[in-house]
N, C-alpha and C positions, 0 to 999 in steps of 0.2 A: 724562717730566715727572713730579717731583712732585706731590706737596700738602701744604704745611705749614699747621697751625693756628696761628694767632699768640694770644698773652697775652688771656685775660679783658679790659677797660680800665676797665669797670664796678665798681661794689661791689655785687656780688651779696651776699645772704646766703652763710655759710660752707658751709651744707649743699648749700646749692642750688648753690655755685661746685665742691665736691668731688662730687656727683652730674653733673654736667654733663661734667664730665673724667672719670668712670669709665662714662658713658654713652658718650664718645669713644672711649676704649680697646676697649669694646667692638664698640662697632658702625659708628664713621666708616671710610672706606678713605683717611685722613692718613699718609703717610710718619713726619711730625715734627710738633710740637708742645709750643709753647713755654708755662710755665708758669710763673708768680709776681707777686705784686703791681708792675706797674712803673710808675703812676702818681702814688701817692700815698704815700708809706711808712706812715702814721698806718693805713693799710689792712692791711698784713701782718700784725701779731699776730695777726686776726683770723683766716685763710689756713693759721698755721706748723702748727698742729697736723692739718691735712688734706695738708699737702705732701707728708711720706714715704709714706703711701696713696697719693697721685693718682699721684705716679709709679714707685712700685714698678707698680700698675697699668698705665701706660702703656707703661711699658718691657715689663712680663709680654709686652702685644699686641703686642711686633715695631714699638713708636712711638719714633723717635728722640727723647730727651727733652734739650730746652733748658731752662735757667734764664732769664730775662731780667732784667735790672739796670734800676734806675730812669732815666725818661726825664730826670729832673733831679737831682741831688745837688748840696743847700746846705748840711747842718747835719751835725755830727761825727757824731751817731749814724746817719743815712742812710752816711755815709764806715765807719764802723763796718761796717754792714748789707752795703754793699758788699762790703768785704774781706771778711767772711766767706762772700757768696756765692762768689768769688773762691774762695778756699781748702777748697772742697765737693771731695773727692775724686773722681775721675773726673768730672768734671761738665763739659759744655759751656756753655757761657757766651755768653749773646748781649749783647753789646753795645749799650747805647743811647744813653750817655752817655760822653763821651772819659776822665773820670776816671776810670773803671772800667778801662779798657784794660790800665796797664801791669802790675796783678798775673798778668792773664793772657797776656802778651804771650812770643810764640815757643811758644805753645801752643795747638793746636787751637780756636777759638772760632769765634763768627758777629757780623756786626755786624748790629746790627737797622734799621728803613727811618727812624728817627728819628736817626741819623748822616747827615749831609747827606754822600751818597756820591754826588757829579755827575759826573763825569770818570774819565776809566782812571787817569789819574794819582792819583787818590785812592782807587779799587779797589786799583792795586797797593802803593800804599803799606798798602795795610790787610793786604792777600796775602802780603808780605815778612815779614809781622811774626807770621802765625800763621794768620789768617781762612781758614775754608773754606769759609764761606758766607757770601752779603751778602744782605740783603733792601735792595733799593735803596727811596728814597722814593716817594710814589706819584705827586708831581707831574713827573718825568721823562718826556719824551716818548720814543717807541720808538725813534726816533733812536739817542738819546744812550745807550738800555739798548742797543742793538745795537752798539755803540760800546764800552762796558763789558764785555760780556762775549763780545766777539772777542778781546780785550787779556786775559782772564782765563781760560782756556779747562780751567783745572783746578779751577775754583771753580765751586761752586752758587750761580750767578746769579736771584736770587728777584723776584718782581714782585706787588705791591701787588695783587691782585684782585678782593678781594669785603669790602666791611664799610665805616664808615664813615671817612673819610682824616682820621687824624690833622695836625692845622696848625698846633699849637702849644703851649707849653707855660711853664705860669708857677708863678713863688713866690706868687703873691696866687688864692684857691680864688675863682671865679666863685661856685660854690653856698651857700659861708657867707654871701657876700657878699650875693647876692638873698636871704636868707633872713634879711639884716641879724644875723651871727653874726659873729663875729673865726674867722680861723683856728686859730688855737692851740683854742677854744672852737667847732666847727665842727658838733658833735655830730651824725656823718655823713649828713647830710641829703644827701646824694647816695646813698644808699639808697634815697630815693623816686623816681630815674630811669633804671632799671635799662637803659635802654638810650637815656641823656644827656639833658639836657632841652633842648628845642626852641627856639632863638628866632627870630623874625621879622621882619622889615623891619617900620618905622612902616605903608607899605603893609599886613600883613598876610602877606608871602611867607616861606616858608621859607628862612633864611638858615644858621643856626650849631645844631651843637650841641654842648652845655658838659658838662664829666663833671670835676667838681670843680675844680681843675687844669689840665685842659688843654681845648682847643678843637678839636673835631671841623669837617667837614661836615656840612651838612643832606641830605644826595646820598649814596647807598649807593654806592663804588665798584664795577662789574661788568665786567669784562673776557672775560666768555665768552664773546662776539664777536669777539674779538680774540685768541684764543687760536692761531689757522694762525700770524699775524704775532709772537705773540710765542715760537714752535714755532723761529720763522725768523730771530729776533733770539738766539737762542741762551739763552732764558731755561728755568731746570731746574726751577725751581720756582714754585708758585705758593702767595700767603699768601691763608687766608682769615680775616679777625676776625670774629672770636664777635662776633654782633648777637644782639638777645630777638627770636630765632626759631628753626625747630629746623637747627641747624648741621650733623648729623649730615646729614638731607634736602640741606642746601646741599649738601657734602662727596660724595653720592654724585651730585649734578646733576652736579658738574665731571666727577669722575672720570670719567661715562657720556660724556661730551664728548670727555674727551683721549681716550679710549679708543676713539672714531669708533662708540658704540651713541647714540647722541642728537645730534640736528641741533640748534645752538646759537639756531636763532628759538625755537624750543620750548622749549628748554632757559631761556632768559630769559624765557618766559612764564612757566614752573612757577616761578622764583623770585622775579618777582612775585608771584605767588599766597602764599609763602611769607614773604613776606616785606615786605608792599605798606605800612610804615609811612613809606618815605620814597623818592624817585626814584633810578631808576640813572643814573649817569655814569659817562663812560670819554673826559671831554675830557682831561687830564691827556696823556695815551695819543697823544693827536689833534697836540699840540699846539696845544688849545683853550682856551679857561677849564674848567675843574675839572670845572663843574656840568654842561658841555655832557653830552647823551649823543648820540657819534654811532653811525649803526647802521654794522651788517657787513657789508661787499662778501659781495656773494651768490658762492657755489662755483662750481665750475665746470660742475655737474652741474646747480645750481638753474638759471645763466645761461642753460641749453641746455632 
């Protein structure tokens, strides 16, 4: 079993987004790790001049390095931006949007969990064409990933694990707009919520969180209890998103997990403590709502 780092989604500062990835290289125990602005494009200029550093670094550590291509592409110069990530020599290419596809197509790429990849029929069509890896989305239940990636048995079948679930994504920025700003004029006031900003039901509850563009979960996904089941479902890797907390600490909780030195109640206690800005959920997984978190069939050693 892997671990893959997925994409920043945040607008971190540049320094703080290029120290954060050379702190990964160094010290996470991630396979892969996918790198580049894919939410916002008005965000990359910021990013280009730290890109050839993060990943000559990452690559230096033995980290398989992804590009990822924007979750949406509307306007020429994003189509532009595209095709040139496209056109990066030796470069793997993760997929997130279907217009990105065919410059890389019949060549090594990954599709990312924002390609609605439900069914084997839609894995193999993406496998025919080049894909070596898919990170499926994270609202799939284990069903249907065990379903996918018996059909796929030469692909790195990836599962949504830890960070908060991506649900959506638009041309109109949520944060200009609470800040009563036009987008074009948005003056990155999603810098002030480095890890999305909160909203609530009229109640009062935790409902959504907003990161410019698109719309998260209020619920941390955490599937560390479920990791035997998804061992069993045929899944090779597993994605963590970067939250503001220290990811490098996440990244070695899993690993101590797959690797059978950490019993996984524990292990989801230590990432609550790490991490206790928002609840875990693993309904998705369950076949539940989203937000549920159900717990983990105890082993066979705790039963007894």
């Amino acid at each position: 079993m892997q671990l893959t780092l997925g994409p920043v989604l945040y607008n971190w500062a540049p320094d703080v987004w290029r120290d954060f990835y050379f702190r990964i290289a160094d010290e996470a125990p991630v396979d892969a790790v996918v790198v580049g602005e894919i939410v916002c494009s008005k965000r990359a200029p910021f990013l280009a001049d730290h890109m050839p550093a993060v990943i000559e670094r990452l690559a230096s550590a033995g980290k398989q390095v992804m590009l990822g291509s924007l979750i949406l592409v509307s306007l020429p110069r994003e189509r532009k931006q595209m095709a040139e990530l496209a056109a990066a020599p030796d470069a793997l290419v993760e997929i997130n949007d279907l217009s990105c596809l065919a410059p890389v197509m019949n060549r090594p790429h990954a599709i990312g969990p924002y390609v609605n990849v439900y069914n084997e029929a839609t894995a193999g069509f993406f496998t025919s064409r080049g894909a070596t890896r898919i990170c499926l989305p994270p609202e799939l239940p284990l069903s249907s990933i065990a379903t996918i990636a018996a059909a796929c048995p030469d692909v790195v079948i990836e599962a949504f694990a830890f960070g908060k679930a991506p649900l959506a994504i638009s041309a109109r920025c949520y944060h200009a707009r609470v800040h009563k700003l036009s987008k074009d004029n948005c003056r990155f006031v999603c810098e002030q919520d480095p890890d999305g900003m909160a909203i609530k039901t009229l109640d009062g509850q935790g409902f959504l969180s907003v990161n410019g563009v698109q719309t998260l979960s209020h619920a941390c996904v955490n599937l560390i209890g479920d990791i035997p089941d998804l061992v069993q479902a045929g899944v090779r890797s597993l994605r963590l998103s970067p939250q503001q907390c220290d990811m490098v600490a996440v990244a070695e909780i899993f690993r101590a997990v797959l690797d059978g030195r950490r019993d996984a109640g524990e292990a989801e206690s230590e990432l609550a403590s790490l991490y206790p800005n928002a609840p875990f959920a693993n309904g998705f997984l369950h076949a539940a709502p989203g937000a549920n978190h159900v717990a983990a069939k105890p082993s066979a050693a705790q039963a007894h």
